[in-house]
N, C-alpha and C positions, 0 to 999 in steps of 0.2 A: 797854053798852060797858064793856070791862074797865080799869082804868086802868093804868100801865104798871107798877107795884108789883105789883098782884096778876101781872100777866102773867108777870112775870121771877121773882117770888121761888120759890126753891124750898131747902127743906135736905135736903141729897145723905146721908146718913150712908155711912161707906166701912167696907168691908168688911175681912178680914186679910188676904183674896188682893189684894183693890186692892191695902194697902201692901206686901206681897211684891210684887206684879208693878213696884208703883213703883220698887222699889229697881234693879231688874234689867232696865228699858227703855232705851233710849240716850238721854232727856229728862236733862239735867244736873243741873239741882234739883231734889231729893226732892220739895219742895212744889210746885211744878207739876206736877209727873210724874203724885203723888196725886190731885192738881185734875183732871188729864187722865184717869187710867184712872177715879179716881169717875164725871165724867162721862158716859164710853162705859158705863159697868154700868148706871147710872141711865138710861140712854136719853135724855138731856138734847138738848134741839133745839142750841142752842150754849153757850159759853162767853164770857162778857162780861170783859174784860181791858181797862186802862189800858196793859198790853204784850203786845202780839200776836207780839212776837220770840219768847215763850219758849214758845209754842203752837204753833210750828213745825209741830210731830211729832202733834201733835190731828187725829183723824178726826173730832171732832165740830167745825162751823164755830165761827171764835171771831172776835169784832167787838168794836169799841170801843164806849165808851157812848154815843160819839157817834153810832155807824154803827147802834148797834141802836134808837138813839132815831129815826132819821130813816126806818130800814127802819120801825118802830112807827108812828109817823107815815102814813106812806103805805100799811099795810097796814090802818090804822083811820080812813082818812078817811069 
């Protein structure tokens, strides 16, 4: 059984066109916007945020740490 450290961590590196397409999506802040497109290039299952307001616009699902600790929880019972 994996514990939930190894499960969630990953380091995304982002690409030029990531930050090009960041600048030029309707996501308001750069820094989310980059979060958002790294994630969809990386194939990322979701996105874990303390603010799920600003993931609005995210095709990949985004959950709090609370929600992805409890979904973890019950998919490792």
């Amino acid at each position: 059984r994996d514990s939930i450290y190894s499960t969630v961590y990953k380091i995304i590196p982002t690409t030029a066109d990531a930050a090009i397409e960041s600048l030029y999506n309707d996501v308001k802040d750069f820094e989310d916007s980059l979060q958002i497109v790294a994630a969809e290039e990386a194939m990322c299952d979701v996105i874990i945020t303390f603010n799920k307001r600003d993931f609005e616009l995210s095709k990949v699902p985004v959950f709090t740490p609370e929600q992805m600790c409890e979904i973890w929880r019950r998919e490792n019972r």
